[in-house]
C-alpha positions as CSV (number, residue, x, y, z in Angstrom):
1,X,195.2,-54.5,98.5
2,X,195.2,-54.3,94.7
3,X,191.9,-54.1,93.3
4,X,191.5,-57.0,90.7
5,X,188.9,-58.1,88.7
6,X,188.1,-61.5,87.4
7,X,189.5,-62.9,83.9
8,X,185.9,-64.1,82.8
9,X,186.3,-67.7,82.2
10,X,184.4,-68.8,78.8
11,X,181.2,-70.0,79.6
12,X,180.6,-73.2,78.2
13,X,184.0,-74.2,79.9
14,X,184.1,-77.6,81.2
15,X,185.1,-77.9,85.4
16,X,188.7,-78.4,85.4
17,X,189.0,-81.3,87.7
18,X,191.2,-81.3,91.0
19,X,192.8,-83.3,93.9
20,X,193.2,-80.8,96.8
21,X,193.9,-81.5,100.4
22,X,191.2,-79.8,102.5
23,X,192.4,-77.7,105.6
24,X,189.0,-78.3,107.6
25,X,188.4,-82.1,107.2
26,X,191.1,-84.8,107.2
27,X,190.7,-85.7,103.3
28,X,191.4,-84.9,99.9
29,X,188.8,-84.1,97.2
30,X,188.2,-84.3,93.6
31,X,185.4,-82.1,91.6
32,X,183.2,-85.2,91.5
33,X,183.4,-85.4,95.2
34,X,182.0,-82.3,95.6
35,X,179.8,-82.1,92.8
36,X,176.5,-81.6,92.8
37,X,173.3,-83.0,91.4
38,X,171.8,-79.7,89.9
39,X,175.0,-78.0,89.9
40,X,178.4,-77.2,91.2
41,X,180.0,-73.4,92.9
42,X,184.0,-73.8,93.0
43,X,185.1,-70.5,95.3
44,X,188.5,-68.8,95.0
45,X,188.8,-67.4,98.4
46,X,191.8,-66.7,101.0
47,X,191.7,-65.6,104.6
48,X,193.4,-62.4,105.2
49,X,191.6,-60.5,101.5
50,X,189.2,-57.8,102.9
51,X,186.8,-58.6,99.9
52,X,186.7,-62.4,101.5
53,X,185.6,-60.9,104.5
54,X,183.5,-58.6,104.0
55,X,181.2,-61.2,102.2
56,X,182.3,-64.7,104.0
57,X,178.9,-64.4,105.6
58,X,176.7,-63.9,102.6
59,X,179.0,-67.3,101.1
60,X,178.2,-69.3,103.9
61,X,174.6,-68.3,103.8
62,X,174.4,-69.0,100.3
63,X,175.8,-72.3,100.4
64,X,173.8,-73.6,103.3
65,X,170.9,-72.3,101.5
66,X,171.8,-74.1,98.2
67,X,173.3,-77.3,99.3
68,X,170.4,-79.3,100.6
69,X,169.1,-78.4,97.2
70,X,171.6,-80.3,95.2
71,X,174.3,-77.7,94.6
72,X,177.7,-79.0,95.7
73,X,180.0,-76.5,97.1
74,X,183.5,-76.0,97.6
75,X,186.0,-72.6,98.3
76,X,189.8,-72.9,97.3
77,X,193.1,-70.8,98.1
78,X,195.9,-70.9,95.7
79,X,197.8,-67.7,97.5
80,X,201.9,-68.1,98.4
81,X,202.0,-69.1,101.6
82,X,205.4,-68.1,101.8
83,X,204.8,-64.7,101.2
84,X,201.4,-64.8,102.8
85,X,201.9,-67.0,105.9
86,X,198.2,-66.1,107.3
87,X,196.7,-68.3,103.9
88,X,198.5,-71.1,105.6
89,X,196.8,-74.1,105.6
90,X,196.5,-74.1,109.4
91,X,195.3,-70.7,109.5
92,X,192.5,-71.7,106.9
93,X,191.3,-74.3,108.8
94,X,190.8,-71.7,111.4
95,X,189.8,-69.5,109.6
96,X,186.7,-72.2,108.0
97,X,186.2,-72.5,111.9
98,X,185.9,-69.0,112.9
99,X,183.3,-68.9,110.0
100,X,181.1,-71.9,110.1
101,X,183.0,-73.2,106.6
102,X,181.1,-76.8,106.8
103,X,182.4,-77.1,103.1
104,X,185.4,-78.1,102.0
105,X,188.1,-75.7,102.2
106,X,191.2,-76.4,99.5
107,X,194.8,-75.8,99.8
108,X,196.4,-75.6,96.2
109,X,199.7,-75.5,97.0
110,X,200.7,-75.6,93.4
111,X,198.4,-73.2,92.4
112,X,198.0,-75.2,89.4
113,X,193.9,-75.5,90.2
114,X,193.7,-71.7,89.7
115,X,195.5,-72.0,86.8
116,X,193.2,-74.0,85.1
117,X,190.3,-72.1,86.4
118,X,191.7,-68.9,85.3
119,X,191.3,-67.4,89.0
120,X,192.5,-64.0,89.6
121,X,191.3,-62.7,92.3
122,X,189.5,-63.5,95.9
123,X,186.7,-64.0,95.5
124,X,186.2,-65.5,92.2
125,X,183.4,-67.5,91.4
126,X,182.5,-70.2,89.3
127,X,179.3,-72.0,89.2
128,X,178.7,-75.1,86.7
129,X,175.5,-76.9,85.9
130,X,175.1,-80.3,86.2
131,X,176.9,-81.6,82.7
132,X,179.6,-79.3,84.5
133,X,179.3,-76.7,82.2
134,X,180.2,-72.9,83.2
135,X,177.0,-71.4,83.5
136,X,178.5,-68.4,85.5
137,X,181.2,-66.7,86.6
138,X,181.1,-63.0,88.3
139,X,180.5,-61.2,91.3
140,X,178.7,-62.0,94.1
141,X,177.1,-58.9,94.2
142,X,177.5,-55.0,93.9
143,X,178.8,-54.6,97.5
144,X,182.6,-53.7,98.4
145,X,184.4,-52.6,101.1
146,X,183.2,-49.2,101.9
147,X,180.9,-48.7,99.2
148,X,178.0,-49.1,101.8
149,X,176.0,-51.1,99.4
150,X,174.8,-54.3,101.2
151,X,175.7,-57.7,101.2
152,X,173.1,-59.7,99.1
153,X,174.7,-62.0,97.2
154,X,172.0,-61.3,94.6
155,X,174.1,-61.9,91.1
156,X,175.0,-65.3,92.5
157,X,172.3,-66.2,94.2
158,X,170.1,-65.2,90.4
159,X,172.6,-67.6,88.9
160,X,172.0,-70.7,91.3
161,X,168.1,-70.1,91.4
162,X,168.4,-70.1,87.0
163,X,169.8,-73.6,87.3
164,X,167.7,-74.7,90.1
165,X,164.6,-73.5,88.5
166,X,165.2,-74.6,84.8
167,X,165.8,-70.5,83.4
168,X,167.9,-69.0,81.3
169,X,171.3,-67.6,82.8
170,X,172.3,-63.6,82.0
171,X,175.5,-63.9,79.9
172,X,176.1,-60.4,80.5
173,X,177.9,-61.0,84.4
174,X,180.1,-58.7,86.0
175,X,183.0,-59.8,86.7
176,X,184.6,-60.7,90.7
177,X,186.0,-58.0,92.3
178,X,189.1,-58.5,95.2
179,X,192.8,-58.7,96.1
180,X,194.8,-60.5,93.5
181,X,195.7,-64.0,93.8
182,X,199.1,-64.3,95.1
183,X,201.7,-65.8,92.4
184,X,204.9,-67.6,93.5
């Protein structure tokens, strides 16, 4: 597991739009289909990344928390699936099952999407606001694998809650931390 951070995306960026197949329901989506009103979090996450799992919980938390409140959700993986076979997309769809993923769940076989996010690592996280602006991009929180600090989700969760309640966003953010994407 290579320890990688994220690249830091400018904020200000607009959303890169997408088409992606999702591995959990039988449809593709676009950024304006999950979009939403207050604000938007687009997820760079794989199965098998021991960073993904030890926070998968605090994600799924977060975005049943924040959805009914108007903030679309969505988690990608980019990773080689040749290489990687268990980021396949049928083992992402049971691996959004094993979870309780009721989001969509992205294959980007082309990897082009995280490309134009500038991903690097899983997880990465990018939250827009609603002009689909980048308002954040960073950790989730402080925890990591064996560092015993616990999952909060408390950098992320600060973000959403600044959009939701009209404040000003940190633009100090720590970047993501987690295995590097896998490249073709």
């Amino acid at each position: 597991m290579a320890r990688t951070p994220s690249n830091m995306l400018p904020l200000g960026t607009k959303a890169p739009d997408f088409k992606l197949p999702a591995t959990n329901f039988n449809d593709s989506y676009t950024y304006n289909d999950v979009k939403g009103t207050k604000g938007t979090l687009v997820m760079f996450i794989c199965n098998h990344c021991p960073y993904v799992v030890h926070v998968i919980d605090e994600v799924v938390m977060i975005a049943n928390d924040y959805r009914v409140q108007g903030i679309g959700v969505v988690a990608i993986s980019s990773n080689d699936v040749v290489n990687y076979p268990q980021d396949a997309p049928d083992k992402m769809a049971d691996f959004a099952l094993g979870n309780r993923i009721d989001f969509p769940y992205l294959y980007d076989e082309t990897q082009e999407i995280a490309k134009a996010y500038d991903a690097a690592c899983t997880p990465d996280f990018y939250l827009f606001d609603n002009r689909d602006q980048l308002v954040y991009r960073g950790q989730l929180d402080d925890s990591r694998p064996g560092n015993s600090i616990p999952v909060s989700g408390s950098d992320l969760r600060a973000a959403i809650d600044a959009i939701l309640y009209n404040r000003k966003i940190d633009e100090d953010q720590k970047p993501s931390m987690g295995c590097n994407i896998k490249w073709k």
